[in-house]
C-alpha positions in Angstrom: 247.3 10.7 -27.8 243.7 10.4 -28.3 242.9 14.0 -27.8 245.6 14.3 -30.5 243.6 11.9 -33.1 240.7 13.4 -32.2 242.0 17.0 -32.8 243.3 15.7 -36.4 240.1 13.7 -36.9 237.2 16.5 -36.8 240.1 19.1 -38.1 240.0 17.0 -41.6 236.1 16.7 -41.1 235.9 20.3 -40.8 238.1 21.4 -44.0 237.8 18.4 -46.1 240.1 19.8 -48.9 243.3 19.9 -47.7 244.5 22.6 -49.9 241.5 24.8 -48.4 244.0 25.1 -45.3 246.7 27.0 -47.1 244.8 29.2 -48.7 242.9 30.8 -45.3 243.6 34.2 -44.3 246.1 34.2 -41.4 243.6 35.3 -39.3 241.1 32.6 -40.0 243.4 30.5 -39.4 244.0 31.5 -36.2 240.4 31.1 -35.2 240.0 27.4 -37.2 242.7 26.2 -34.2 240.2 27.8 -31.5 237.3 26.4 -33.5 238.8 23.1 -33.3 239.9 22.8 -29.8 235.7 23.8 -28.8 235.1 20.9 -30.9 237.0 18.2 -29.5 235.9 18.9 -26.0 232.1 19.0 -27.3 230.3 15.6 -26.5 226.9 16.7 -28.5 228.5 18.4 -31.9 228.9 15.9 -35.0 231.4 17.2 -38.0 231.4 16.0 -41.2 232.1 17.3 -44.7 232.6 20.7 -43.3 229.2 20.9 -41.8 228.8 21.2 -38.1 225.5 19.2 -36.4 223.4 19.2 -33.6 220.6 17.6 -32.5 217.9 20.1 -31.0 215.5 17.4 -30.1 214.8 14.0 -31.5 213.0 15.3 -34.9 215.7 18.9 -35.0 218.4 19.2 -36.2 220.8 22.4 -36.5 223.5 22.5 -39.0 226.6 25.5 -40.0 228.4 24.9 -43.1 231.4 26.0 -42.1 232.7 25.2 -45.6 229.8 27.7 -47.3 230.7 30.3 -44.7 234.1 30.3 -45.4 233.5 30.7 -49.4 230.3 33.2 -48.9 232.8 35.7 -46.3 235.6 35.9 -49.0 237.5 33.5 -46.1 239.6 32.0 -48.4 242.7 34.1 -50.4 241.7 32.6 -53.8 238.3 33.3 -52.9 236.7 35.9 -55.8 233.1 35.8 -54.7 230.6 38.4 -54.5 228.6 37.1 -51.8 227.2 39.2 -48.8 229.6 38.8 -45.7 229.0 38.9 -42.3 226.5 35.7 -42.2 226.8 32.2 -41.2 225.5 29.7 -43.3 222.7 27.9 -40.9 220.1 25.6 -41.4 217.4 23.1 -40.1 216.6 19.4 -41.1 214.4 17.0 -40.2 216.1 14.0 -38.4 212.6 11.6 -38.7 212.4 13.0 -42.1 215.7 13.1 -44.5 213.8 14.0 -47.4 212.3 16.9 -46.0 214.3 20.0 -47.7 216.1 21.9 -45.2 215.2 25.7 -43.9 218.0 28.1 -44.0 218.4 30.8 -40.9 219.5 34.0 -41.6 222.2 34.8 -38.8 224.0 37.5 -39.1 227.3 38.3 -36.7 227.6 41.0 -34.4 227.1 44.6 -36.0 229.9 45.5 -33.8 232.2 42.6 -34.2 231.9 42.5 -38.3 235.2 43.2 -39.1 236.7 39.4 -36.5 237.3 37.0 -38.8 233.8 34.8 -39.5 235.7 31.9 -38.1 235.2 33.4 -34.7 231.7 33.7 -35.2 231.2 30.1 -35.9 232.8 29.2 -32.5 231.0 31.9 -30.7 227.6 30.2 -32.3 229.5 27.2 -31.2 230.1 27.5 -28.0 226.0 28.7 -28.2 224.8 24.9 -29.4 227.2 23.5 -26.9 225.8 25.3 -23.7 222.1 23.7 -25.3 221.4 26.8 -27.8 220.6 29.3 -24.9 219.9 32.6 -26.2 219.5 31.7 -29.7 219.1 34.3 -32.2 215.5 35.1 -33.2 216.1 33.3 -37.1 217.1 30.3 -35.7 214.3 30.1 -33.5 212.0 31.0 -36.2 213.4 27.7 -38.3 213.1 25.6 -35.7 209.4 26.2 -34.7 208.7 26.3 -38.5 210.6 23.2 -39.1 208.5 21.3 -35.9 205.8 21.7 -37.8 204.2 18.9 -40.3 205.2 19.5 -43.7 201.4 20.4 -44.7 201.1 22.9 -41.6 204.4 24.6 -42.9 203.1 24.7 -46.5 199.5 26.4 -45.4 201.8 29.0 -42.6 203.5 30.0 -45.9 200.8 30.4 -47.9 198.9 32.5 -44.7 202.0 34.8 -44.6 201.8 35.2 -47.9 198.5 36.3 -48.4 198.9 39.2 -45.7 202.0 40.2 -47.5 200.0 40.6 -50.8 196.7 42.1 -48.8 199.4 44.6 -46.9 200.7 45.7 -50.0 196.9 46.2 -51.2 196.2 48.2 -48.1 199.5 50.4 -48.9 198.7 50.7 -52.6 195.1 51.3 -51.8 196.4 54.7 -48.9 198.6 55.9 -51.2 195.7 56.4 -53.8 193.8 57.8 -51.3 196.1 60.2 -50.4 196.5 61.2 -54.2 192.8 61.3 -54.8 193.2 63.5 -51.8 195.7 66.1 -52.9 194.1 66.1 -56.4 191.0 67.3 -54.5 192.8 70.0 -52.3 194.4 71.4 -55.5 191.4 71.8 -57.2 189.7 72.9 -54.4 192.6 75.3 -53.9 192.3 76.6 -57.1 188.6 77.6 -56.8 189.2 79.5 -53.5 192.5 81.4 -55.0 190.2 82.4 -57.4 187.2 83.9 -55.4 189.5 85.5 -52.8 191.1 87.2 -55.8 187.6 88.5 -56.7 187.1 89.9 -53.3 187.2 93.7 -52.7 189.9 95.1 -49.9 187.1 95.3 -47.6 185.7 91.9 -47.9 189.2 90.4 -47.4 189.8 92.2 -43.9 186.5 91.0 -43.1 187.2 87.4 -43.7 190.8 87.8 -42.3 189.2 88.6 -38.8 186.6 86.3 -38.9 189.0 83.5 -39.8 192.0 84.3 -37.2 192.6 80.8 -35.2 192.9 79.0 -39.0 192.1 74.9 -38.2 191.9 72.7 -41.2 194.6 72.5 -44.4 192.1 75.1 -46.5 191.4 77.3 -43.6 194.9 77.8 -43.5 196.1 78.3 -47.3 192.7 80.6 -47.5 194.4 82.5 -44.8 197.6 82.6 -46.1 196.1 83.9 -49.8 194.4 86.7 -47.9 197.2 87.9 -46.3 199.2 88.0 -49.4 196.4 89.9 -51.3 196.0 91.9 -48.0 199.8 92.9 -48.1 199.7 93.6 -51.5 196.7 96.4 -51.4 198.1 97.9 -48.2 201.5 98.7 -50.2 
């Protein structure tokens, strides 16, 4: 009897709007009844409003919206969204600090399991923060170590990352004008030595031919290629 008001319990605290239930896909549906029975035999998960808890430690907390993930994976019949599928709706809060605005993780089901419905990949992750969040995908980690941090350590990690963003993007910007300066040059350079070869008599071209057989660099090589046209041409 009391697994019974227990299964009713978090299954109301799961889909708060009653009508929600009736307008599932079948085969979410099928998956909500797995997703509940995990539940009710999990001592550390909390449900409310459609949000699944967990405490990480005593200042972490990990949340999935199973609500949002329903609406954002086009769950629901009535649903008309155009949301990317295929991710769960995770995120971090501080329990010492309420205020503290939460950081979202980017988690993203199996590549190979995209077309289950996304309620079975809210009781595979689950079934992870039952069994203590072993092998935890690499966003969630990521929120978690950036959410242990102190609010001004967080704020000067972003600012960090930011700055190499903007000096990598100065480094690519800066190589690609280097390598147009440098194809600029080779044309014009190019140019120059088209011309002279084009001056040189029949002779003077054989010479230069022999000289120059194991070709190296990138003007070595269209010099050679020049001669051999000019070269071709003369002997026909």
């Amino acid at each position: 009897m009391k697994d019974r008001q227990k299964w009713i319990k978090i299954e109301r605290a799961l889909i708060p709007n009653r009508e929600l239930m009736f307008e599932l896909e079948d085969s979410q549906f099928k998956a909500l009844t797995l997703l509940v029975s995990v539940l009710v035999n999990s001592e550390n998960s909390e449900v409310k409003n459609g949000v699944i808890s967990w405490d990480y430690n005593e200042r972490v907390r990990i949340n999935l919206d199973v609500m949002d993930t329903l609406r954002k994976n086009n769950a629901v019949k009535s649903n008309t969204s155009e949301f990317l599928d295929n991710h769960l709706t995770v995120y971090v809060s501080r329990i010492d600090d309420p205020n503290r605005k939460p950081l979202k993780a980017c988690i993203q089901t199996d590549k190979n399991n995209q077309d289950l419905p996304i309620l079975d990949a809210c009781v595979s992750f689950v079934l992870m923060a039952v069994s203590g969040f072993e092998r935890a995908p690499e966003p969630l980690l990521i929120a978690i170590s950036h959410m242990r941090l102190s609010e001004e350590l967080y704020e000067l990690k972003l600012q960090q990352e930011e700055f190499n963003r903007r000096q990598r993007r100065r480094f690519e910007e800066l190589m690609l004008q280097f390598q147009l300066e440098e194809e600029r040059a080779f044309e014009f350079s190019s140019q120059l030595e088209e011309a002279r070869l084009n001056d040189l008599s029949w002779e003077d071209l054989l010479r230069e031919q022999e000289l120059a057989s194991n070709p190296e660099t990138k003007m070595e090589r269209h010099s050679w290629e020049i001669r051999s046209k000019l070269i071709g041409f003369n002997l026909a």
